[in-house]
C-alpha positions in Angstrom: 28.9 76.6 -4.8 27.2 73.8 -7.1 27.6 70.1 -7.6 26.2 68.5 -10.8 26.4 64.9 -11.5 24.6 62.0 -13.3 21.5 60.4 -11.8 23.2 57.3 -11.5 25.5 55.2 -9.1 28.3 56.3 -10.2 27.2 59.9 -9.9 25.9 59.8 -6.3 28.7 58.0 -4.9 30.7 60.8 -6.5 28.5 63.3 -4.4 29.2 61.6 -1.4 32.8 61.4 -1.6 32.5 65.2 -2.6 30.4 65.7 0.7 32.8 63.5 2.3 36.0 65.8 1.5 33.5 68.7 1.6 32.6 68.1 5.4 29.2 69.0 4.6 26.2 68.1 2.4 25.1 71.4 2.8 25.7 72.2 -1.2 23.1 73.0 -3.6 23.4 69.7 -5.8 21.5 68.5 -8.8 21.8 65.0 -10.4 20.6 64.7 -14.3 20.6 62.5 -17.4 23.5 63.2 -19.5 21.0 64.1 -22.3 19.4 66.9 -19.6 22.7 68.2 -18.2 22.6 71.4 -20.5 19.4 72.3 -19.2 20.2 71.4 -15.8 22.8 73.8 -15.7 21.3 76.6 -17.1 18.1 76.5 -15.1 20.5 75.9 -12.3 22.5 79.6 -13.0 19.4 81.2 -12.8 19.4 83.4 -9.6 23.0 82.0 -8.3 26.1 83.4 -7.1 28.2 82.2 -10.2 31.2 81.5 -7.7 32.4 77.5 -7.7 31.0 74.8 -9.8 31.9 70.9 -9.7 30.1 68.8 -12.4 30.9 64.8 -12.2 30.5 62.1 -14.3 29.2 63.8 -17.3 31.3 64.3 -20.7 31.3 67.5 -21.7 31.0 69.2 -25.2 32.4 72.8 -26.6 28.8 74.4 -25.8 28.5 72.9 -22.1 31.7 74.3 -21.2 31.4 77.5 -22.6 28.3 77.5 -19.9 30.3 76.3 -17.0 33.1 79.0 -17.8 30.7 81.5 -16.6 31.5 80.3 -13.4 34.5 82.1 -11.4 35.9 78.5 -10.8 34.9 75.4 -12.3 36.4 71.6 -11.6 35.0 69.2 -14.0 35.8 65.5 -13.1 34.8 62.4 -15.5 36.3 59.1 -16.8 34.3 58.5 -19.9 36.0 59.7 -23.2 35.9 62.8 -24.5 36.4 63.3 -28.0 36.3 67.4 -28.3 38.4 68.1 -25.9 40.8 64.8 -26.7 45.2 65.0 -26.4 46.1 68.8 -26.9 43.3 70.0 -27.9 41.6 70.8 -24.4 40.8 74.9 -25.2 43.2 76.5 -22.9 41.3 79.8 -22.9 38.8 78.6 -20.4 41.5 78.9 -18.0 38.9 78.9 -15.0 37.7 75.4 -16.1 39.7 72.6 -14.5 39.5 69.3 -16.4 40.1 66.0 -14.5 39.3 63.5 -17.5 40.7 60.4 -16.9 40.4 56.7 -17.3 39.1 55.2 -14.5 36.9 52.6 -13.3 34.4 54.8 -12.3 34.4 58.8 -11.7 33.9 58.1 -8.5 37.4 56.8 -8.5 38.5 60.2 -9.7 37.0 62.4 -7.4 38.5 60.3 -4.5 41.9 60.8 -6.1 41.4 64.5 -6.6 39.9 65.7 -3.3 42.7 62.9 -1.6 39.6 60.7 -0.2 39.4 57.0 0.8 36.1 55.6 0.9 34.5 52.1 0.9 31.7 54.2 -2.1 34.6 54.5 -4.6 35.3 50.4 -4.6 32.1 50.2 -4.9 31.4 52.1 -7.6 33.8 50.5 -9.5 31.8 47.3 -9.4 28.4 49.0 -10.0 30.1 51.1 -12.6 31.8 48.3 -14.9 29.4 45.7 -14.3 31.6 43.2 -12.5 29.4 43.3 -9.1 31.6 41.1 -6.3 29.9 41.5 -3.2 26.6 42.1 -2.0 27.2 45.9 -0.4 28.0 46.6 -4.3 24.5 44.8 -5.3 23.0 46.6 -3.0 23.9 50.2 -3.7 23.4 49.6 -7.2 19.7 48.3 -6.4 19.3 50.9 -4.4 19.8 54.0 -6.8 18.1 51.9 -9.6 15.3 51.6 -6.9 14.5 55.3 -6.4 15.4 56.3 -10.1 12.5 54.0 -10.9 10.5 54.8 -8.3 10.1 58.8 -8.8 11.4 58.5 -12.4 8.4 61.3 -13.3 9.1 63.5 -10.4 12.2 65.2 -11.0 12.3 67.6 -8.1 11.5 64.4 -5.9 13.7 62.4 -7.6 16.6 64.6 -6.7 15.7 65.5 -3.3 15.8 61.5 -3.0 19.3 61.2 -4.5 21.0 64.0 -2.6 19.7 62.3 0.5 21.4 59.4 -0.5 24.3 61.0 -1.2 24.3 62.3 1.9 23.6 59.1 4.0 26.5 57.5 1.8 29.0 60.4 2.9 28.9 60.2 6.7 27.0 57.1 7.6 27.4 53.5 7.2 26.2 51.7 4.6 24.8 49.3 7.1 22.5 52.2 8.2 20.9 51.7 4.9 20.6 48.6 4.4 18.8 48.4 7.9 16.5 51.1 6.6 12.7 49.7 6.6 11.3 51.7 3.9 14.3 51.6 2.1 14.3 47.7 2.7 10.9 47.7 1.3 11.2 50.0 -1.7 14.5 47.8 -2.7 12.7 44.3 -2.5 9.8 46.1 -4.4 12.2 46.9 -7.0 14.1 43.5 -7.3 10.5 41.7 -7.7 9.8 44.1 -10.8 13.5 43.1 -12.3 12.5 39.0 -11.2 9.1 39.9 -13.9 11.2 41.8 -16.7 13.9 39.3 -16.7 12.0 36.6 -17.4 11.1 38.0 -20.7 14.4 39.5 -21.9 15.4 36.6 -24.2 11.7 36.8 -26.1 12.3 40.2 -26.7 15.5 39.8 -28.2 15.9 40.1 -32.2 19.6 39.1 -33.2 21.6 39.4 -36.8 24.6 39.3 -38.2 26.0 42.3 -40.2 29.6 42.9 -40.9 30.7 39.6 -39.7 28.8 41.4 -35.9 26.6 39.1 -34.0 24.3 41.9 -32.8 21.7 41.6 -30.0 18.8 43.8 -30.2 16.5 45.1 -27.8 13.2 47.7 -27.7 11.2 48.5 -25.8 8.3 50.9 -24.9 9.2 50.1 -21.1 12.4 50.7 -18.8 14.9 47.8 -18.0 18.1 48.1 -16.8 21.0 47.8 -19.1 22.8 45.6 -16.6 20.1 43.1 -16.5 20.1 42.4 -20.6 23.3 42.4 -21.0 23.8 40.1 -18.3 21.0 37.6 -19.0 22.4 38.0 -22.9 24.7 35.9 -21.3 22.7 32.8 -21.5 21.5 33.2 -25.1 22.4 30.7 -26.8 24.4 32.2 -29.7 25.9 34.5 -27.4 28.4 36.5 -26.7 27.2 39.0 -28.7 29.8 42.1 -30.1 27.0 44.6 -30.0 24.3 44.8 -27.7 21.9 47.7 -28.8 19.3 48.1 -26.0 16.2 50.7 -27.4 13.9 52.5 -25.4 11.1 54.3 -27.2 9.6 57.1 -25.5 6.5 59.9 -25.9 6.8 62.9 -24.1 4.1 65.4 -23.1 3.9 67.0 -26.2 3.2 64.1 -28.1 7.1 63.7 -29.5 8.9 60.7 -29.9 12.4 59.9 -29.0 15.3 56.7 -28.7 17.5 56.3 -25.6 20.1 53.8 -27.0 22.4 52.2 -24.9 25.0 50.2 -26.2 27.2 47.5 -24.9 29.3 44.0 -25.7 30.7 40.6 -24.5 33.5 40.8 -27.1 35.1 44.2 -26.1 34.2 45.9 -29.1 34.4 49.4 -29.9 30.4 50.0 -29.3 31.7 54.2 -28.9 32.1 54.1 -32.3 28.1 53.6 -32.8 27.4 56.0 -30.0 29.6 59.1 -31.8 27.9 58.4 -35.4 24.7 59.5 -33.4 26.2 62.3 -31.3 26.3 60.6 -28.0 29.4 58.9 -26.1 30.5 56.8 -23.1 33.3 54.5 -23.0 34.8 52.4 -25.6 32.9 49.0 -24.8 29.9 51.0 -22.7 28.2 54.0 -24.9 25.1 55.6 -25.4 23.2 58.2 -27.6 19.6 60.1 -27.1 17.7 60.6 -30.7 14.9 63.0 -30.9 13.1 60.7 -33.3 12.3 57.2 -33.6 15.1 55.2 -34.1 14.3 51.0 -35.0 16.2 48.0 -35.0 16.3 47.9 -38.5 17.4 51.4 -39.0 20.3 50.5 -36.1 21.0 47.3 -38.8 21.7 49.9 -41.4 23.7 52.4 -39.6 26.4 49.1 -38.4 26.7 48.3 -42.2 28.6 51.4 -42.7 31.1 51.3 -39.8 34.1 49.6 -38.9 34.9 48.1 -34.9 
C-alpha cells in the first residue's frame, strides 16, 4: 500500500483521516508539490509491491493516471477541477482506478466522506483550505505545516519524514498535544516572526494595472511568501479588491535553470482557472496555479490577460 498527497494542509489532514480510518500510520506515504507528483510516483514504484495506491489532493492528468493504473487498485480522491477527465469523459478503461473528484471545501472533506470518518481535521481543513480561518486551532494547523514546509523546504527526505509525523500526531492524538509541543511551539513562533517581517513589505512590492476592464495585483519575488498572507493583506490596498491576484516566485535550481511558480487568486470571484489552464496548470475556479519552466514576468502575465476572457 501507498498514500500520496500534497505537501500542504490540506494534504496532511487528508493523511491523517486516512490513518484515522486506516487504524494505522504504518503506510508508506509521500507528500509532494503538485508540479513533483509525476516523479514522486514513479521513484515511489520503484522496488514496490504494486498492490493499493491512494493519491489525495492532487488533479490528475491522462499521463499520471496511466501511471497509477499500474497499480492492482488505485482510489484517487480530490476536490480541485479536473478538466481531462471532466462530465463523461472519465476513461472507463482504467477500471482499477477509482475516481472520487468532487467539489468540496477541502479534499480532506472528501476522504472523510469516502472512508465514512468524522474528524475535528476535516472542519479544519476547510478553513485552512478556502482561506476563511475562524478559530485559532484552524490558525494554528495552518501555521504549523507552513512552519515545517519552510523550515526543511531543501530537505525533501526530512521534509516528508516531518509531515508524515504530523499526519500521524493529527490522526490519533489531540491537537492540544501539539500545540503543547515545546519545539513545535518554538519552530511555530519562529515562523510567525518571519511572516510579521514579510508582511510588512507586501504592499511595496505590489505592481497593479488595469487590462480588460481587470484590476490586477501583481506580485514577484525571488523569496517565498505565503499566498494567504498577500492576498489577505491585498485587502488593505487601497484600490482593492483586486479580480486577479498573480503572486510570482522566481526560482534557480541547481543546474542553473530558471523557473515561475504562479499562484493565482481574487476578491471578486473571478475565474482566475482560466489563467492557470492557458499555462497548463489548474486549481479551482477562484484559487489556481501553474509551474513554468522559464522565466515568466509581470509584464508577460499583462500580455497573456489581454487575450482572455473571465
Amino acid at each position: 500500500m501507498l498514500a500520496i498527497s500534497h505537501n500542504d494542509c490540506d494534504g496532511v489532514c487528508s493523511v491523517a483521516v486516512f490513518y484515522k480510518a486506516m487504524k494505522t500510520s504504518r503506510i508508506p506515504t509521500c507528500f509532494t508539490s503538485v508540479n513533483g507528483f509525476k516523479d514522486a510516483l514513479c521513484r515511489a514504484m520503484v522496488g514496490r509491491s504494486l498492490d493499493e495506491l491512494y493519491v489525495f489532493d492532487i488533479a490528475g492528468s491522462r499521463e499520471t493516471v496511466r501511471i497509477a493504473s499500474a497499480f492492482s487498485k488505485a482510489v484517487w480522491i480530490d476536490h480541485h477541477e479536473w478538466d481531462v477527465f471532466a462530465g463523461c469523459e472519465r476513461v472507463e478503461c482504467f477500471g482499477n482506478v477509482k475516481f472520487v473528484v468532487e467539489r468540496a471545501r477541502s479534499a480532506c472533506e472528501l476522504v472523510g466522506k469516502y472512508f465514512n470518518i468524522e474528524s475535528e481535521m476535516i472542519e479544519l481543513a476547510n478553513q485552512v483550505d478556502t482561506n476563511e480561518i475562524r478559530c485559532e486551532d484552524a490558525e494554528f494547523l495552518r501555521d504549523v505545516v507552513g512552519a515545517v514546509k519552510w523550515k526543511f523546504s531543501k530537505n525533501y527526505v526530512e521534509l516528508n519524514k516531518k509531515l508524515r509525523n504530523l499526519a500521524r500526531d493529527l490522526a490519533f492524538n489531540p491537537l492540544e498535544e501539539l500545540q503543547t509541543n515545546q519545539s513545535l511551539f518554538n519552530l511555530v513562533s519562529e515562523y510567525r516572526e518571519y511572516l510579521k517581517t514579510a508582511e510588512a513589505h507586501i504592499l511595496h512590492k505590489i505592481n497593479v494595472k488595469d487590462v480588460n476592464g481587470l484590476r490586477i495585483a501583481i506580485y514577484e519575488s525571488l523569496d517565498f511568501v505565503p499566498v494567504h498572507l498577500i492576498c489577505n493583506k491585498l485587502k488593505e490596498h487601497e484600490l482593492a479588491p483586486f479580480d486577479v491576484i498573480a503572486v510570482m516566485f522566481h526560482r534557480k535550481d541547481r543546474l542553473g535553470r530558471i523557473s515561475t511558480k504562479l499562484e493565482l487568486r481574487t476578491h471578486t470571484n473571478k475565474e482566475v482557472i482560466k489563467i492557470a489552464r492557458m499555462l497548463n496548470g489548474g486549481g479551482h475556479a477562484s484559487a489556481a496555479g501553474a509551474t513554468i519552466n522559464r522565466l515568466f514576468t509581470g509584464s508577460q502575465f499583462e500580455d497573456l490577460i489581454k487575450e482572455i476572457e473571465l
